[in-house]
N, C-alpha and C positions, 0 to 999 in steps of 0.2 A: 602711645596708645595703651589703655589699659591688658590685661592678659584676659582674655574670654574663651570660654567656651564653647568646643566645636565637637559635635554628635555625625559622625560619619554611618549610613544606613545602606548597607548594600547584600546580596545574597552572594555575590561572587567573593570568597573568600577572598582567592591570591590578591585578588586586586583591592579591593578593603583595606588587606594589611601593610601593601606597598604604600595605599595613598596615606595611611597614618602614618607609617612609618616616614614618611617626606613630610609629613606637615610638623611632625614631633620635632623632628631638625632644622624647620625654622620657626621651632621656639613656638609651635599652636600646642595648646592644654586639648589633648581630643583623647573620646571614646567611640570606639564601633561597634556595631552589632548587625546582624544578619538577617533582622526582618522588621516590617512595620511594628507587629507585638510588641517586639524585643524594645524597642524604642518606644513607645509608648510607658511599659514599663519601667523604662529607664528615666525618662521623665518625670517618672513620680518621685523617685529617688533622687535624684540629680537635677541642680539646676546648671540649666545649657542655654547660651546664648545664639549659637546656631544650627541649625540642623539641614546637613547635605546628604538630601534621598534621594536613591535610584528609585525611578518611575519603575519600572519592571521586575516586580520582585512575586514570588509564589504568595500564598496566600493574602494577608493584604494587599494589595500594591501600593504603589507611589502617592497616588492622587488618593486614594482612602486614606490611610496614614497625614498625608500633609491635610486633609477635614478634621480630623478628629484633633491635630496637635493645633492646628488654631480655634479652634472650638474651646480644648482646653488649657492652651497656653498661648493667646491671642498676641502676646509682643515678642514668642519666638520667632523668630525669622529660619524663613527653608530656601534655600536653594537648592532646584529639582537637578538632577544624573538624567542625561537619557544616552542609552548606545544603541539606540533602535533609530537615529536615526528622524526621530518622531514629534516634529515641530507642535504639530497640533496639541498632542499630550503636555508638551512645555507647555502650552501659550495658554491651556485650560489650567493648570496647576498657577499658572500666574493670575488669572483670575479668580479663582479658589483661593487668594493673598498668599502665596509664594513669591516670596522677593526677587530671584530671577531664578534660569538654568542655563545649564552647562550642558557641550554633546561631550560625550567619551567618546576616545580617549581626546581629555583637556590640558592643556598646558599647566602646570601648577601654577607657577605666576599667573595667571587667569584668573586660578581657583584662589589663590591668596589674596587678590585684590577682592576680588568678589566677596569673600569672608571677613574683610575689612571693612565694607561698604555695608554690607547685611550687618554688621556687630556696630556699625555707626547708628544708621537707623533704629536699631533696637534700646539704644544709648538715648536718641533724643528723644525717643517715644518717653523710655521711664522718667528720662529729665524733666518733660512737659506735666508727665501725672505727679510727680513731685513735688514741681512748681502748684500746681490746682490745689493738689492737696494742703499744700504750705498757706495756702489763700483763702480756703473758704475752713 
């Protein structure tokens, strides 16, 4: 599989830097940062193939954040964080087109399959518009 990139969005530092630091060791390209803004602005700068955000964060939250990044970068793919425990908040960020979520704390293999499977999809989404584009 190609190497793609993975946008880690969380306010709780220690844990942010743990989960980058485990996915960097098996070989994932990631950047984090500590609020919806931060990521927002990140993406203007950086092209990111996935983006793993905690629902629960101060200022914007989860579910505002994952509006605005498919609004303006509609073949990102998110997979939502909850440690709250908070199904409902998932299952709305999944209708909002969030690819799936995960509860904290997640098993990394979990989270690496899942980062695999979201970075597939975003693959044959461009594939498709490529092909259209090649056509007409």
């Amino acid at each position: 599989m190609d190497a793609f990139k993975v946008l880690f969005v969380d306010d709780e530092m220690d844990f942010l830097e743990t989960l980058m630091k485990r996915m960097k060791k098996r070989g994932v390209d990631v950047e984090g940062v500590g609020s919806g803004e931060e990521a927002l602005k990140m993406l203007e700068d950086k092209q990111v193939d996935v983006v793993v955000l905690d629902v629960k964060m101060p200022g914007m939250d989860g579910i505002e954040t994952l509006q605005e990044i498919k609004k303006r970068y509609p073949l990102v793919e998110v997979i939502m964080l909850t440690g709250h425990a908070n199904v409902e908040v998932a299952i709305q960020g999944m209708e909002l087109g969030a690819f799936d979520y995960l509860m904290k704390p997640m098993a990394i293999d979990e989270l690496s399959f899942k980062l695999k499977d979201a970075y597939k999809k975003k693959s044959l989404h461009e594939q498709k518009i490529r092909k259209k584009e090649g056509v007409l």
